[in-house]
Each structure stands twice: as structure tokens, then as C-alpha cells.
C-alpha positions in Angstrom: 12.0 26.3 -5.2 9.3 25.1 -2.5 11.8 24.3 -0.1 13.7 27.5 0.1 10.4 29.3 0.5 9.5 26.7 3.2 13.2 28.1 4.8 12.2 31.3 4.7 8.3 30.9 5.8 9.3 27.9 8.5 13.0 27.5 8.9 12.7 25.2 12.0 9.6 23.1 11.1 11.4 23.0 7.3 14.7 21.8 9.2 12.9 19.1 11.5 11.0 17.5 7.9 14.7 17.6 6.2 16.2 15.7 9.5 13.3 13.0 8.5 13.7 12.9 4.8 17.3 12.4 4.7 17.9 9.1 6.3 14.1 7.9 4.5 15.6 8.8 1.2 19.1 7.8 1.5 18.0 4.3 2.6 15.7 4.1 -0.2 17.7 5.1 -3.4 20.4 3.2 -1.9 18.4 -0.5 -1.5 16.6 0.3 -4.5 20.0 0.3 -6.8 21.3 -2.8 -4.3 19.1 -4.5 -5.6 19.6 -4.0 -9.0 22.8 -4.4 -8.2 21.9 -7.6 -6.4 20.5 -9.4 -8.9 22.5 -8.5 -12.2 25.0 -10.2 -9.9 22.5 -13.4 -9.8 21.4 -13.3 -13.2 25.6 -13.9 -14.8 26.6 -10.3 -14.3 29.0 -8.9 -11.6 29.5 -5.2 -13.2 28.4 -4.2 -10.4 30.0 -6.0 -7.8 33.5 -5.5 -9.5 32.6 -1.5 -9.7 31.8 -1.5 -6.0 28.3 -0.7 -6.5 27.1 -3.8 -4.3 27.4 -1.3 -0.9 25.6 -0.2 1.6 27.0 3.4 1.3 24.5 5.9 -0.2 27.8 7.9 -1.4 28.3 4.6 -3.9 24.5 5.7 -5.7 23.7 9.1 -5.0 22.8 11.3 -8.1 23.4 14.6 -7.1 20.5 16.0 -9.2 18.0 13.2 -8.7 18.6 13.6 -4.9 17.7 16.9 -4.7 14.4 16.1 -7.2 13.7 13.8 -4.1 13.5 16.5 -1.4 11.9 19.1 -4.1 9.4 16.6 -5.4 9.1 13.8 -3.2 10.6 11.4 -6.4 13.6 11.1 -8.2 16.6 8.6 -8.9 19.7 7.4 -7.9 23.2 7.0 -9.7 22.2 3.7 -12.0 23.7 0.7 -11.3 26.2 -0.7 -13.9 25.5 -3.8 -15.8 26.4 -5.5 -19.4 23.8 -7.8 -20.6 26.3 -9.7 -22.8 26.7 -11.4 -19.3 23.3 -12.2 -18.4 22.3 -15.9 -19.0 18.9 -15.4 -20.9 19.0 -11.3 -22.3 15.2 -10.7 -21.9 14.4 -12.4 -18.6 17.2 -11.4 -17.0 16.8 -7.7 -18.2 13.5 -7.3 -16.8 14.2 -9.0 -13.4 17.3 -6.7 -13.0 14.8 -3.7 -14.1 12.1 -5.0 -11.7 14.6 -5.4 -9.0 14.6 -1.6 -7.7 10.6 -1.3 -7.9 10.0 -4.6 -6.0 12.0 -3.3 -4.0 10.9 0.1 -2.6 7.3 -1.6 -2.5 8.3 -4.3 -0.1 9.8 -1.1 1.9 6.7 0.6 1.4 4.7 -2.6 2.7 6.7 -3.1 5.5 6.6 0.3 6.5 2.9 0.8 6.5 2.4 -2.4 8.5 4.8 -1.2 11.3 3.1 1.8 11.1 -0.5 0.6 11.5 1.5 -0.9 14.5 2.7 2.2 15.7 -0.8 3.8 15.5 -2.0 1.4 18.1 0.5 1.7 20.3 0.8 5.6 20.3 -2.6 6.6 21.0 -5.3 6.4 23.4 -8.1 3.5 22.5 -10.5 6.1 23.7 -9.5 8.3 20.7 -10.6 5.3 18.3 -14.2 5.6 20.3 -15.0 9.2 20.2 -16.7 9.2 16.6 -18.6 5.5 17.7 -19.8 7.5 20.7 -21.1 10.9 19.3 -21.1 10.1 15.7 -19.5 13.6 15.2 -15.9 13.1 14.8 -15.4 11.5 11.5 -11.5 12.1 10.8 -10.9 10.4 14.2 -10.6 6.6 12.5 -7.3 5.0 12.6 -7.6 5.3 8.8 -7.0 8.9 8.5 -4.1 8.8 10.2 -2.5 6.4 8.0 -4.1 7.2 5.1 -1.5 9.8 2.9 -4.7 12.0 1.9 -5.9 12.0 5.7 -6.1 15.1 8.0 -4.7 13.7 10.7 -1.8 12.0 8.8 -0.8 15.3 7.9 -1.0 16.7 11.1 1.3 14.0 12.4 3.8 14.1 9.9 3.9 17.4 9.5 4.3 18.6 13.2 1.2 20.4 13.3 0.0 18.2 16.1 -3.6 18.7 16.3 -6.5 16.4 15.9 -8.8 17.1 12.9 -12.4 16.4 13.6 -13.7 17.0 10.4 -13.1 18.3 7.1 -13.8 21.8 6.6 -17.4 22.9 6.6 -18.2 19.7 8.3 -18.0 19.9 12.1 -15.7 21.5 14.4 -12.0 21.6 13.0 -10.2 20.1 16.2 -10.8 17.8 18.8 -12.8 19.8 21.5 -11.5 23.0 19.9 -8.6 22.4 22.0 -5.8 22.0 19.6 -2.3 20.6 20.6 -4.0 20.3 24.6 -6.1 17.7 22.7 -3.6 16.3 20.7 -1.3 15.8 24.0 -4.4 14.2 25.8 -5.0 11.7 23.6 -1.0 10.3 23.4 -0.1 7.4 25.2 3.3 6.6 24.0 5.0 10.2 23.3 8.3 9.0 21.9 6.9 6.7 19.4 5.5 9.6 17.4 9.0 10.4 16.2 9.3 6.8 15.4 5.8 7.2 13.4 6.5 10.3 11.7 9.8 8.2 10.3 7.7 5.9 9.0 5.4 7.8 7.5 8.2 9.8 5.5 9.9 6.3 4.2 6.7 4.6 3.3 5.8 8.4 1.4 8.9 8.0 -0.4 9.4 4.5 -1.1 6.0 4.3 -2.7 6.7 7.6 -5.0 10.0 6.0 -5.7 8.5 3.0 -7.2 5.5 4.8 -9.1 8.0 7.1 -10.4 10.5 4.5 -12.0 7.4 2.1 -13.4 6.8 5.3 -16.2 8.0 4.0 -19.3 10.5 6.8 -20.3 14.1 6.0 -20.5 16.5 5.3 -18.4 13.7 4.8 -15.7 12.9 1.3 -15.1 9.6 1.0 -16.6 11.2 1.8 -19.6 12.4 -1.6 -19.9 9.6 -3.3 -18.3 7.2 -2.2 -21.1 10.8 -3.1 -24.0 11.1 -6.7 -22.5 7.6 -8.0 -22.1 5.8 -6.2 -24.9 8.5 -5.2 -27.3 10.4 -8.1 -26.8 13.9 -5.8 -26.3 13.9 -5.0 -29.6 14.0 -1.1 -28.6 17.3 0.4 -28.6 17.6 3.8 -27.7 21.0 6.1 -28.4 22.6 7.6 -24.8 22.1 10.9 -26.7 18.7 10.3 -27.0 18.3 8.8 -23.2 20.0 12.1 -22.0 17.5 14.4 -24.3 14.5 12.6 -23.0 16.1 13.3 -19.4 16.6 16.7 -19.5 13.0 17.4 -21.1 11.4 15.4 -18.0 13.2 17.4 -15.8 12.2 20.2 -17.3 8.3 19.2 -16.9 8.9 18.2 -13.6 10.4 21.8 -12.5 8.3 24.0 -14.6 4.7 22.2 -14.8 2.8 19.8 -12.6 1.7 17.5 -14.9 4.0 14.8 -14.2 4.3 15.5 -10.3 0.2 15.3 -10.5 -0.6 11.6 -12.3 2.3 10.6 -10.2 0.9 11.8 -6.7 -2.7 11.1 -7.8 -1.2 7.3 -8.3 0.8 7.1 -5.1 -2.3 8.9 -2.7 -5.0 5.6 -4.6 -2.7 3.1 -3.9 -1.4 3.7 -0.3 -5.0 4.4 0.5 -6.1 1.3 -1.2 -3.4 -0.5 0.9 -3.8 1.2 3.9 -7.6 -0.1 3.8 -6.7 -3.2 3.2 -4.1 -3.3 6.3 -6.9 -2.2 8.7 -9.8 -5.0 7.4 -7.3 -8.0 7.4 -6.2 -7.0 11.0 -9.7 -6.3 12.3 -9.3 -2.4 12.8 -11.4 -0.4 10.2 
């Protein structure tokens, strides 16, 4: 497993990552199923409510094995919430808004996230930082994007602890700001704290959008699986639980063993947080 060879290679930078990931996830897989949850209850059904799944305590929706998927892979599920259609008030509709439910979800997280964080960024750093590349032309990983962008240098370097400053990519320029590693990185901070507070969000917008991504694949019990079985099969799909639980195992499998599935996934998430994290800087006036 990665992350007992992280233990072994970097126990304490390992520990600090875990201390980050723990409350991002938690608070993730736990909205996610409230708000299935949520609206089965608004859509005739209160399975949920009457089974005390309509909680704020991640204990309620934990899956002990899709947890630990979402340290090992950065995606995986919670406990599902229980529902019975027979209560819902139109089958289809209501099917796919209860499905939906969890997705929309971890995006609005995922939203919100990046936009405090693009706050954050301004707050944390030095404006002079944002001027070094406009003034020598030579710096071209210090732009606000790369440090919010999931594929940038910098993001990494933040999120990671490795506090430096990447200058450029390798075989580029020089590979930190004025060669002067975490002196530079220091120089440039205006607000200390608030990296603690960035490096928070950076882990919960990470996993919120995986989260979502993950769930929209069209393989049951995940929740595209019944997004694609209301609006283009109508729900006339029915799959056995022996089936479900067969298909389970087998992704699980893929996921542990190969890196096909971890791959499309991350190739997704990295295009459309930098997409949105773009976006974010042009409306606002900062790319």
C-alpha cells in the first residue's frame, strides 16, 4: 500500500497529510449521503430519517472499506443511504434526484472550496510574488494559477509541505525562487497561519471533486449508475444485489491492482479543477 510505504519513507510528513485528510473526507462522505438522505426525505421517502441516517455523525455513513479506498486512492464511498422507492411520488424523477443528490453535492463543496481558496491565495502571499514573472519574464510557475491549479508545482508544494517556490518546470529555468528554497518560500508569506487554512482547502476541494467524478461512473451501486438507468434506460434496468456485489468486488480489485480506473478518474478531476480554476481567476480579474 502507498501509504504504509509513505509511513515508513516519511512518517511525520505522512502523519501531518493524514491529520488533513481526515476531517476533508469525513465531512465529505458524510454531506454527500445527507444529502441523499435529504432528499429521499423530500421526494415521499423517510427510510432514511426513520433509520437515523439523516445525521451529521460520520459514524452514521462510514464504509469501512470505501474509507480506507479514500486515503489509499483519493476516492471511494460511504455506507449508502437507505431508501424504498415504492415511497417516492414519481419513481424515475425522484430516483434520479435522490441519485444526483450526493454528486451535486460534493461539487457545490468543491466550488465553494476553490473560491475560498483563490481567496486565501490573495491573502497569504506577498503581491510582489504575483509580479516577479511580469518583471523578469523568467519565473513562469509564479502565477496565482499554479498554485491553485491541482496539476501546478506550486500547489504541490503547498499542500504537500514541501514549502518551496517552483520557478519553473524542469529543464526550463532555475527550479526555486532565487535558489533559495524554503528562505524564499518564508519571504514571500504574508499571512503564515492561513497556509494551514489553505492547505485544508486544498485537501477538501481534492477530494470532493474525486468524490463526485468517482460516483458519476455508471457501474453499480455508484450513482451514475442510475443517472445513466433513469434518463436513458428509463429504470427499466434491474440488477440482482448478487450481481451489484460481484461488480463491487471486481472494481475493487482494478482499483488495488491496476491504474486504469485510478488514471481516467484523475485525468478527469486534474481537466476539470483546472478548467474551473481558470475560470475563477478571469471572472475575478486575477489571471
Amino acid at each position: 500500500m502507498g501509504i504504509l510505504s509513505s509511513l515508513q519513507s516519511d512518517p511525520r510528513g505522512t502523519l501531518i497529510i493524514l491529520l488533513y485528510n481526515l476531517p476533508a473526507i469525513l465531512i465529505a462522505l458524510t454531506l454527500h449521503e445527507l444529502a441523499h438522505g435529504y432528499v429521499a426525505l423530500r421526494c415521499g421517502d423517510p427510510t432514511a430519517q426513520m433509520m437515523g441516517r439523516l445525521s451529521f455523525n460520520p459514524l452514521r455513513h462510514l464504509d469501512p472499506i470505501g474509507t480506507l479506498f479514500m486515503f489509499l486512492f483519493g476516492f471511494g464511498w460511504a455506507r449508502p443511504v437507505p431508501v424504498n422507492p415504492r415511497n417516492y411520488k414519481n419513481f424515475r424523477r425522484d430516483d434520479l434526484l435522490v441519485s444526483i443528490a450526493g454528486i451535486v453535492m460534493n461539487l457545490c463543496l468543491f466550488l465553494a472550496a476553490m473560491l475560498i481558496m483563490t481567496g486565501v491565495n490573495e491573502l497569504l502571499w506577498d503581491p510582489e510574488l504575483w509580479e516577479l514573472d511580469k518583471l523578469s519574464g523568467s519565473f513562469p510557475l509564479l502565477a496565482r494559477r499554479d498554485f491553485l491549479r491541482f496539476d501546478g508545482y506550486n500547489f504541490y508544494s503547498v499542500i504537500s509541505g514541501e514549502n518551496v517556490l517552483f520557478t519553473a518546470a524542469a529543464g526550463e529555468n532555475s527550479a526555486y525562487v532565487l535558489s533559495k528554497g524554503t528562505d524564499a518560500f518564508n519571504s514571500f508569506l504574508r499571512t503564515p497561519w492561513l497556509l494551514y487554512v489553505q492547505r485544508f482547502l486544498m485537501f477538501f476541494a481534492r477530494i470532493n471533486l474525486s468524490l463526485a467524478v468517482f460516483n458519476l461512473l455508471p457501474i453499480p451501486p455508484l450513482d451514475g449508475y442510475h443517472v445513466v438507468n433513469d434518463i436513458f434506460l428509463r429504470g427499466r434496468l434491474h440488477i440482482p444485489a448478487k450481481v451489484v456485489n460481484i461488480v463491487m468486488i471486481a472494481m475493487m480489485v482494478l482499483l488495488y491492482f491496476t491504474r486504469f480506473i485510478s488514471s481516467a478518474i484523475s485525468t478527469v478531476v486534474y481537466t476539470v479543477q483546472g478548467a474551473v480554476a481558470d475560470g475563477i481567476l478571469a471572472v475575478f480579474g486575477l489571471g
